[in-house]
C-alpha positions as CSV (number, residue, x, y, z in Angstrom):
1,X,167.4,52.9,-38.9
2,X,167.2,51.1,-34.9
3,X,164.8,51.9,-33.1
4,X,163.5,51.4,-29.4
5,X,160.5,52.7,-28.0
6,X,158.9,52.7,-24.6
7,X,155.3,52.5,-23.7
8,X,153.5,54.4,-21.0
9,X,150.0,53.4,-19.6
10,X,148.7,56.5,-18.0
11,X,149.2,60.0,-18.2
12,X,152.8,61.1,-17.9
13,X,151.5,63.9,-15.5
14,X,150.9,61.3,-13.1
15,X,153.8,59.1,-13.5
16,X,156.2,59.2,-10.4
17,X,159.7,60.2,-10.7
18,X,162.5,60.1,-8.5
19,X,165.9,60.8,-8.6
20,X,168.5,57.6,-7.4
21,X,170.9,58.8,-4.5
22,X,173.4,56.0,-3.4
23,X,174.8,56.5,0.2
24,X,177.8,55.0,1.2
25,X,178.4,54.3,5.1
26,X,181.4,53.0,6.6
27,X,180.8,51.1,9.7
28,X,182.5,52.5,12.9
29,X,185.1,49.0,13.4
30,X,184.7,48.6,17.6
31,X,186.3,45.3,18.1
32,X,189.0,45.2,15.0
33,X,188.8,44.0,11.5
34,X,190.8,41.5,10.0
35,X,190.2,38.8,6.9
36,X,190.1,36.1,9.1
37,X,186.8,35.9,9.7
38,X,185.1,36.4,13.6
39,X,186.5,36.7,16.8
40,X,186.7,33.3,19.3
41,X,183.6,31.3,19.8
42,X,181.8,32.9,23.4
43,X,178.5,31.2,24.1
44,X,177.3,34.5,26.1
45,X,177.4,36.8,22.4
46,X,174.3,37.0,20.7
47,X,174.2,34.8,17.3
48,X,172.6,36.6,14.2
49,X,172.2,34.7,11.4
50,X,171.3,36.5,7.7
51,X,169.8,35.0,4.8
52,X,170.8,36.6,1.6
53,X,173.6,38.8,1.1
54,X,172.6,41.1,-1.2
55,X,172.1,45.3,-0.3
56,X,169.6,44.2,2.4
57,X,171.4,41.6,4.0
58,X,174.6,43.7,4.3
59,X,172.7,46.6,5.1
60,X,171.3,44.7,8.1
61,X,174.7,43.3,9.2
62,X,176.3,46.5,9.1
63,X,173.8,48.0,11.9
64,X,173.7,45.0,13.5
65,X,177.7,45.2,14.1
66,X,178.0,49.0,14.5
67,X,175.3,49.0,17.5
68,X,175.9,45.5,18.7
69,X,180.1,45.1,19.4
70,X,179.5,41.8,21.3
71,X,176.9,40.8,18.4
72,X,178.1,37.8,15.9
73,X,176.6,37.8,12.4
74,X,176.5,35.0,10.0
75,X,175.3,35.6,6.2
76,X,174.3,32.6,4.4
77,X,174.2,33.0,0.4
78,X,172.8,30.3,-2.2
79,X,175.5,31.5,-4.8
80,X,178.9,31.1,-4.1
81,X,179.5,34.9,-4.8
82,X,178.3,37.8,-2.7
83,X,176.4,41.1,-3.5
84,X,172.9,40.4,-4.7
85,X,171.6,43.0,-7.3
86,X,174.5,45.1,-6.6
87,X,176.8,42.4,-8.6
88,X,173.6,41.0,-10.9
89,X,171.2,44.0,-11.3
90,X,173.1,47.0,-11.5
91,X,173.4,48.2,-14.9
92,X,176.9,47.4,-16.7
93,X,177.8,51.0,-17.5
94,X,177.1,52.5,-14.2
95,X,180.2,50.7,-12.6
96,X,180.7,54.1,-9.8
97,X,176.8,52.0,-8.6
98,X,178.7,49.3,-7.7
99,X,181.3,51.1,-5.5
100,X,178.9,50.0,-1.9
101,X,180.5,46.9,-2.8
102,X,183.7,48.4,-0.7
103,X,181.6,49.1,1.7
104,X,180.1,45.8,2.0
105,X,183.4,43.7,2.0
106,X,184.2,46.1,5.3
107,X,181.5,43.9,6.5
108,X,182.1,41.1,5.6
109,X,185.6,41.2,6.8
110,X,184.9,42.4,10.1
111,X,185.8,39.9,13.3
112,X,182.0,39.8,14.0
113,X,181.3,38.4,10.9
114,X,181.0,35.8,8.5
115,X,180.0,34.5,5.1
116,X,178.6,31.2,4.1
117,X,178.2,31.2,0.1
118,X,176.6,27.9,-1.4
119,X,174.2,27.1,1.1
120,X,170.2,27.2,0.2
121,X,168.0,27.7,2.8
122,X,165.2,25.8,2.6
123,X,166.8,23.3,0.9
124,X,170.3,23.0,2.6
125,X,169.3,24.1,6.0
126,X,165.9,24.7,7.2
127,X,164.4,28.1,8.9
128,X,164.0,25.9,12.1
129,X,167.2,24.7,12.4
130,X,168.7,28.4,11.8
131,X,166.3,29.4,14.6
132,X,167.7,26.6,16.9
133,X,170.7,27.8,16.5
134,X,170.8,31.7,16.6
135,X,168.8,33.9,18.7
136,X,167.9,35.4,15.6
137,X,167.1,35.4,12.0
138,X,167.2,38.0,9.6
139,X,165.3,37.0,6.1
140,X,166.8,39.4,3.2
141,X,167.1,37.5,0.4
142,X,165.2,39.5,-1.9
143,X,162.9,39.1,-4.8
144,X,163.9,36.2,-7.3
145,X,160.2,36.0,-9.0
146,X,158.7,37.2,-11.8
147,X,155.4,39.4,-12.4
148,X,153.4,37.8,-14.9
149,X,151.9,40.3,-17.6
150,X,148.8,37.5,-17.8
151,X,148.3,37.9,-21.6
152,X,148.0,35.9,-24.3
153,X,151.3,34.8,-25.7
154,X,153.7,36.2,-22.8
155,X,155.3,32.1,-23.2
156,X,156.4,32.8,-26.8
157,X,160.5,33.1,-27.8
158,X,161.6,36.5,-27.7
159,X,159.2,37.4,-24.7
160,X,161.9,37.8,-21.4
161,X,161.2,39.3,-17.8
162,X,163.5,42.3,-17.3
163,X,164.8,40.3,-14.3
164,X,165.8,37.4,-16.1
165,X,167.3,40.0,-18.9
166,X,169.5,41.5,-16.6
167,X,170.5,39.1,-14.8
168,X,171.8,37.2,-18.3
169,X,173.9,40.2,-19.1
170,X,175.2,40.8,-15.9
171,X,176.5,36.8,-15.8
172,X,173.7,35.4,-13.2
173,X,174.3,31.9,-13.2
174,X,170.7,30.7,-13.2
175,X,170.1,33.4,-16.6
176,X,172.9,32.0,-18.6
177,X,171.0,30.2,-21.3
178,X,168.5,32.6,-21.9
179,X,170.6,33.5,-25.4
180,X,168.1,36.2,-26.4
181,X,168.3,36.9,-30.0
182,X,169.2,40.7,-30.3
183,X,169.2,40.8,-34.0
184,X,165.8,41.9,-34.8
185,X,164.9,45.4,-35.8
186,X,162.4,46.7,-32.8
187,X,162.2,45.7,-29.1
188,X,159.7,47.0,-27.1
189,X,160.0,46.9,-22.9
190,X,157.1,46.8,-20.6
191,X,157.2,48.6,-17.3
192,X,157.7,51.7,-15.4
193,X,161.4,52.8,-13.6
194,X,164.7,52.1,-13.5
195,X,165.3,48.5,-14.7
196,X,163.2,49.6,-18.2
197,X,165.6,52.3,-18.7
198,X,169.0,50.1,-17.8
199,X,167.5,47.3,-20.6
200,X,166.9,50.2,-23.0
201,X,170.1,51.5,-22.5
202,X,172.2,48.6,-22.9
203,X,170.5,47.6,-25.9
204,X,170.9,51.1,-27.5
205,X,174.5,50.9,-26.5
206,X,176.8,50.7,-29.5
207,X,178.7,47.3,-29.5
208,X,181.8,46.8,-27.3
209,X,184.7,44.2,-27.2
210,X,184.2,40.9,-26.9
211,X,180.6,41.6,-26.2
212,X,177.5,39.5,-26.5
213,X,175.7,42.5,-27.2
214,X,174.4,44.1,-30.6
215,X,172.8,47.4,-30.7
216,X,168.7,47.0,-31.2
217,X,167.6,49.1,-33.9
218,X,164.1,50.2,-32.3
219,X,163.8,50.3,-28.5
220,X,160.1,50.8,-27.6
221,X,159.5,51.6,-23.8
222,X,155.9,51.3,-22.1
223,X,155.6,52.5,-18.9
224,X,159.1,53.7,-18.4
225,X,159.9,57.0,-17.3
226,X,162.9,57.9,-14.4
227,X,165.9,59.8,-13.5
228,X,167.5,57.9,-16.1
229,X,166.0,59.9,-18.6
230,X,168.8,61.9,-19.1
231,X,171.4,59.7,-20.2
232,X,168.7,58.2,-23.2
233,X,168.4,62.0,-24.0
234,X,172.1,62.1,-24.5
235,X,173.0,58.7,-25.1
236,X,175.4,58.7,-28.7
237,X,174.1,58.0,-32.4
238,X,170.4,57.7,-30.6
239,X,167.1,60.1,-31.0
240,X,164.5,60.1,-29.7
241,X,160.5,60.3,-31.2
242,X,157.7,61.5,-28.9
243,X,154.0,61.3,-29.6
244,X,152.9,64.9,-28.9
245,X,149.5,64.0,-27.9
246,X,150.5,62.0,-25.4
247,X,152.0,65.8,-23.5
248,X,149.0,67.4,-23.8
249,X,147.9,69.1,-20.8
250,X,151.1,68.2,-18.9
251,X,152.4,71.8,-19.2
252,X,150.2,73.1,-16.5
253,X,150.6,70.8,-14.1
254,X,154.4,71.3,-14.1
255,X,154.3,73.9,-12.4
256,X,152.5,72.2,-9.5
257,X,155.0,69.3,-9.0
258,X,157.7,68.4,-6.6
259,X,161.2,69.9,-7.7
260,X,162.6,66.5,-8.7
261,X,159.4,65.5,-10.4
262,X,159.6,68.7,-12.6
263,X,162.7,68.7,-13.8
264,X,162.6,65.5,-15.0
265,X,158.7,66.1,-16.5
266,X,160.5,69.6,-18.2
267,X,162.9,67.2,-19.6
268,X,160.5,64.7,-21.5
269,X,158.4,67.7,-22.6
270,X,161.2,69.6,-23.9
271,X,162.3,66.2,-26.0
272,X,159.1,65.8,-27.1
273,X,157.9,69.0,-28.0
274,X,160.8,71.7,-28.7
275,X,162.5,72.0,-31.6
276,X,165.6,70.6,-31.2
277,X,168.6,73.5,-32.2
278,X,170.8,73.2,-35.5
279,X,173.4,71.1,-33.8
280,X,171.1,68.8,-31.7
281,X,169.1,68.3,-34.7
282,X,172.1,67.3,-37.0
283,X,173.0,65.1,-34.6
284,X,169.4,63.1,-34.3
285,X,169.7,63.1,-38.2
286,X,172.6,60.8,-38.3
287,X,171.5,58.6,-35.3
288,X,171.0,55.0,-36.2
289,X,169.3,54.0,-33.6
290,X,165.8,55.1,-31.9
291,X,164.3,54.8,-28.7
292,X,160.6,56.7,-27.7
293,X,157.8,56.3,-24.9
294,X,154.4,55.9,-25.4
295,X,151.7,56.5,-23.3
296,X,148.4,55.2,-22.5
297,X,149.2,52.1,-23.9
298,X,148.4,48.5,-22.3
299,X,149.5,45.0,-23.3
300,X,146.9,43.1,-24.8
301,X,148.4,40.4,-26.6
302,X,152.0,39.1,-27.8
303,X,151.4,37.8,-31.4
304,X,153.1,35.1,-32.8
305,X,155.0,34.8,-36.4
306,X,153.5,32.5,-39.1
307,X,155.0,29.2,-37.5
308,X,153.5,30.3,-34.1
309,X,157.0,29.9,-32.7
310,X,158.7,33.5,-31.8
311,X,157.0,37.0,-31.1
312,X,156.7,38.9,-33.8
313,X,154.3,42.2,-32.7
314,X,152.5,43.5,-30.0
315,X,149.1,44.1,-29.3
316,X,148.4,47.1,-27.4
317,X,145.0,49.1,-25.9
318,X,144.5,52.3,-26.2
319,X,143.7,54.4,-22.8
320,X,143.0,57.9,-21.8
321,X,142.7,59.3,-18.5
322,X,139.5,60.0,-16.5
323,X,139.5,62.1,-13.2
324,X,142.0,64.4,-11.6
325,X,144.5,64.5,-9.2
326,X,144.6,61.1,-6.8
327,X,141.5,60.3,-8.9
328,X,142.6,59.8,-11.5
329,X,142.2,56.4,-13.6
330,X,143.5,55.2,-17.0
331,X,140.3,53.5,-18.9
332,X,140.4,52.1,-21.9
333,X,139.2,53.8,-25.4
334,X,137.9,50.5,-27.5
335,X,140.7,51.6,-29.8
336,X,143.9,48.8,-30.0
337,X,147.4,50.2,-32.1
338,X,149.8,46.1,-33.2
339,X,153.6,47.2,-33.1
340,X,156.1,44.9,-34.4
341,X,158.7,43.5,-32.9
342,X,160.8,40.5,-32.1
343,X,162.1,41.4,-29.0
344,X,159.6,41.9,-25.7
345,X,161.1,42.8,-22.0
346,X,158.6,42.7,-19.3
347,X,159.4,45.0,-16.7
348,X,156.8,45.6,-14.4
349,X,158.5,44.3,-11.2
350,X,159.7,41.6,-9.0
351,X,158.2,39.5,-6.3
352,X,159.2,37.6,-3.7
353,X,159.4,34.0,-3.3
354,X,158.2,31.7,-0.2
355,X,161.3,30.2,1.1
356,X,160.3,28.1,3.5
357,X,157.1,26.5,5.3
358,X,157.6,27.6,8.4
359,X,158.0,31.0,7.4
360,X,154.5,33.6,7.3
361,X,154.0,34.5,3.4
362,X,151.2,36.9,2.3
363,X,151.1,35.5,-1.5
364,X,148.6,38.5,-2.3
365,X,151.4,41.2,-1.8
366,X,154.7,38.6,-2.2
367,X,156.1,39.5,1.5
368,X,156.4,38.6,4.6
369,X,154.0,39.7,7.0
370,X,156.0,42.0,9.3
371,X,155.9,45.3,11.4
372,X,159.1,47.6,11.1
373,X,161.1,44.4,10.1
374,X,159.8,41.6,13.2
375,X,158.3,38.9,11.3
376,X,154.3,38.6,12.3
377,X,153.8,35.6,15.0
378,X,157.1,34.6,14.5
379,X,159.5,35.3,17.7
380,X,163.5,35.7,16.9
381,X,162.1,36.0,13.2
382,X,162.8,39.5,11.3
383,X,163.1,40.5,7.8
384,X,164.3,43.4,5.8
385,X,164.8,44.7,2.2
386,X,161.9,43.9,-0.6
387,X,161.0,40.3,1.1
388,X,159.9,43.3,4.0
389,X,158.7,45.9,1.5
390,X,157.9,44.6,-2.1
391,X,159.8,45.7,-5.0
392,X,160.3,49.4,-4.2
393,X,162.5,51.8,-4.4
394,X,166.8,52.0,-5.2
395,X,169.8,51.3,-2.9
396,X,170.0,54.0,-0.2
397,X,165.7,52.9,0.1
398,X,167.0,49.4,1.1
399,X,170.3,50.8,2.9
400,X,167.6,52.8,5.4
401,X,164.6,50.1,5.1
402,X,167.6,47.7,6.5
403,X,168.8,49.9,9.3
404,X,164.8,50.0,10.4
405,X,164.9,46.3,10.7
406,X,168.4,46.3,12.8
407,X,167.4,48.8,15.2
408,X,164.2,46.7,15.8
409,X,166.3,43.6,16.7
410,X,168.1,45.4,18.8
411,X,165.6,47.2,20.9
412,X,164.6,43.5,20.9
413,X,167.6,42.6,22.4
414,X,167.9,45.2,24.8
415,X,164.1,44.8,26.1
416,X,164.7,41.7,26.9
417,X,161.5,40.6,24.0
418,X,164.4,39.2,22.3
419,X,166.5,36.2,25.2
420,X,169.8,36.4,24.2
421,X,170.7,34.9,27.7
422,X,170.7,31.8,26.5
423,X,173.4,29.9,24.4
424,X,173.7,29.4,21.0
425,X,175.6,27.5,18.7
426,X,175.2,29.7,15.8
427,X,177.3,28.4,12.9
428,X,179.2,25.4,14.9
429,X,175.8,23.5,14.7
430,X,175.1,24.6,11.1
431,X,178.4,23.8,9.9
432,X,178.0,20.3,11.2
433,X,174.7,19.5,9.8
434,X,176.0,21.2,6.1
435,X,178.8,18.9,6.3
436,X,176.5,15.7,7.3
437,X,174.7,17.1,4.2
438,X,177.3,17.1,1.7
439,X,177.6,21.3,1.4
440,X,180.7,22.8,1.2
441,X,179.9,26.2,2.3
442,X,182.2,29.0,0.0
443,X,183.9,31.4,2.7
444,X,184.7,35.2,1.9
445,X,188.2,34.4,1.3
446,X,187.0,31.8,-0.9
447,X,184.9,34.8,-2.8
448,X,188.1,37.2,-3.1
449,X,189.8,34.1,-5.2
450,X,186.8,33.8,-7.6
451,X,187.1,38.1,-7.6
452,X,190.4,37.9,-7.9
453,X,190.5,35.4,-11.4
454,X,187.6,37.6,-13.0
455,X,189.5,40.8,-12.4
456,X,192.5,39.0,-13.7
457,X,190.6,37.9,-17.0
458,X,189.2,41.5,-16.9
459,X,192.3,42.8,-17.4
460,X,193.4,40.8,-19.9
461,X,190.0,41.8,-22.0
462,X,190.6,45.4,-21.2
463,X,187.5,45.1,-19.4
464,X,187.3,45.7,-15.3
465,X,186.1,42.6,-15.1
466,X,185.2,39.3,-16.9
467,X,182.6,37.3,-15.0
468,X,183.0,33.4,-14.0
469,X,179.3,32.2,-15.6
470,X,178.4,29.2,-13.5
471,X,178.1,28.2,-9.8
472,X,180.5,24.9,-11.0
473,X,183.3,27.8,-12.5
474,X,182.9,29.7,-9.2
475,X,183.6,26.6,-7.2
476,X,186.3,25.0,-8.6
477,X,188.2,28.5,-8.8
478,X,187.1,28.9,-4.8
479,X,188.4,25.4,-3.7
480,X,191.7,26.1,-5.3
């Protein structure tokens, strides 16, 4: 019998959760689209330059484009592929996720813009020189970092971040060697939201063709709880097992939560405590595989097996809660419960990285210092998406966090805070110094060669797509 289970560290009653809502917008095309890339060079248009082209830095483009018509935006990428989390975050089975992508290569294709994969900034080209050469800069490159869990053991085999997890089975370049070994009998995930629930998912998932994936027996889940819920609930040849005590009390204080909050609370409490009817309960008889929550439960210590070498359990405290309402706290009991297990995801969030010394960072909260988007003490310097944020919320929170940012640069613009009376460059100066550097930047209709060869080998897997798994793949496909 699999099982997975997920672990909860306060009271479920006070666990947030949210329904995901994906918008798509099309941008209003002003000045013409083509897939040639921008219009003629005019030293009087304002130069934009974006850094990261993932949700926020599309996002911000978009905007950008539909409120500015005489506005040119540049995206510089360190991969040679486009699309951030949306390509390398976004679960595997929720492919209809991944549809802003049409969206996004609207964008990209438009005469005001342009893509410049394979160029690291901070490494390839400095914040100062981008700033030399545009009247503005846009940081939205994300959150690459990992959360530490800061216990004993979290170095040991078997012990992953969810970030790095997903971004191994969703081809990230960087993740490739990671080679988790899925063939142990219980996995147990760290962290509240929606990338808990995507790992669970996937490694409940029966086996598919040419897959590197094998179903985990035991998925255990602390902290995780999210609109997501529903497809464990109904997820095939899976049941679940609750720990009654863990609902108790949350019953009257359904009735006193936001609607999305309750129907998803109803949900959990009607897994855990109803009696499942004839048929649902036949059907959790013959499931091979389980998944559960548990709550009140923190990470203590990851034990290691007798050579020391791999992760083998988890030690866990046992909290309860004290206080009500806002108040409320979890505090620990003295009691501690080991689970077993060789397989330990940590997802409790991302963080951003510094990118460049020039560039304010508040390490303490892993952004940059900014107010609706304009970077603090930093003229011309803006920012959007979780390097503007942190780590928070899904696609249409960035899509709208983004369009915040844009409208700031251009009231900038417009005020006249922002001199855009002066020339710029923008990419003829970059170009030149990447090119005195040895980078070959990777253009967008360098990308739709590398998308078309992995929807070609898709195809011939009967998958939609097959992935190309390193940056030296992606090249040599894109120079063809």
């Amino acid at each position: 019998m699999w099982k997975l289970y997920f672990f909860y560290g306060k009271n479920i009653k006070h666990t947030l959760l949210f329904q995901t809502s994906f918008v798509h917008v099309l941008i209003h095309d002003s000045v013409g689209m083509n897939g040639r890339g921008k219009a003629p060079f005019s030293s009087c248009r304002p130069k934009v330059c974006i850094v990261g082209s993932g949700p926020a830095g599309f996002y911000t483009a978009q905007h950008l484009i539909k409120a500015r018509p005489d506005v040119d935006v540049d995206i510089y990428e360190r991969l040679p592929v486009p699309f951030g989390l949306v390509r390398f975050g976004v679960a595997p089975d929720h492919p209809e996720v991944k549809n802003v992508i049409n969206t996004f290569t609207q964008t990209a294709k438009h005469t005001c813009c342009s893509f410049y994969g394979n160029v690291t900034v901070g490494k390839d080209v400095s914040v100062g020189e981008l700033q030399q050469a545009y009247h503005a800069v846009v940081l939205s490159y994300g959150a690459e970092g990992n959360r530490s869990m800061g216990v004993p053991g979290e170095d040991l085999a078997g012990v992953y971040s969810a970030k790095d997890f997903v971004g191994w089975y969703n081809g990230l370049p960087s993740c490739q060697e990671l080679s988790p070994d899925l063939s142990c009998e219980t996995a147990v995930i760290l962290g509240q939201g929606n990338v808990a629930l995507d790992v669970a998912r996937i490694l409940l998932l029966p086996p598919i063709k040419k897959s590197v994936f094998l179903p985990v027996p035991t998925v255990c889940c602390l902290n995780a709880v999210c609109a997501e819920l529903r497809e464990m609930v109904n997820l095939p040849d899976t049941r679940p097992e609750m720990v009654a005590a863990d609902f108790e009390g949350v019953k009257d204080a359904v009735k006193d939560l936001p609607r999305p909050r309750k129907r998803l609370t109803e949900l959990m409490l009607k897994t855990a405590m109803e009696i499942p009817g004839e048929k649902e309960q036949e059907r959790r008889n013959n499931a091979s595989r389980v998944w559960s929550f548990r709550f009140f439960r923190s990470p203590i210590e990851i034990m290691a097996d007798p050579d020391n070498k791999r992760t083998a359990g988890i030690r866990l405290a046992v909290n309860k809660l004290e206080g009500s309402g806002d108040g409320a706290r979890a505090v620990l009991t003295g009691e501690v419960e080991d689970v077993s297990c060789g397989l330990v995801i940590s997802s409790i969030g991302y963080k951003s990285l510094p990118i460049d010394p020039s560039v304010p960072f508040d390490s303490s909260k892993a952004i940059v210092p900014n107010s609706m988007g304009r970077v603090q003490q930093a003229a011309g310097l803006y920012c959007s998406g979780w390097l503007k944020t942190g780590p928070t919320g899904v696609i249409a929170t960035t899509m709208n966090n983004s369009f915040d940012t844009a409208r700031s640069l251009v009231e900038d613009m417009d005020s006249g805070t922002l001199d855009i009376s002066a020339a710029k460059p923008g990419s003829q100066s970059i170009s030149g110094l990447l090119e005195k550097r040895g980078v070959k930047p990777v253009i967008f209709s360098d990308w739709e060669k590398i998308d078309s060869v992995e929807m070609s080998r898709g195809e011939a897997a009967g998958k939609p797509r097959e992935k190309l798994l390193t940056v030296e793949e992606m090249l040599q496909v894109a120079r063809k």
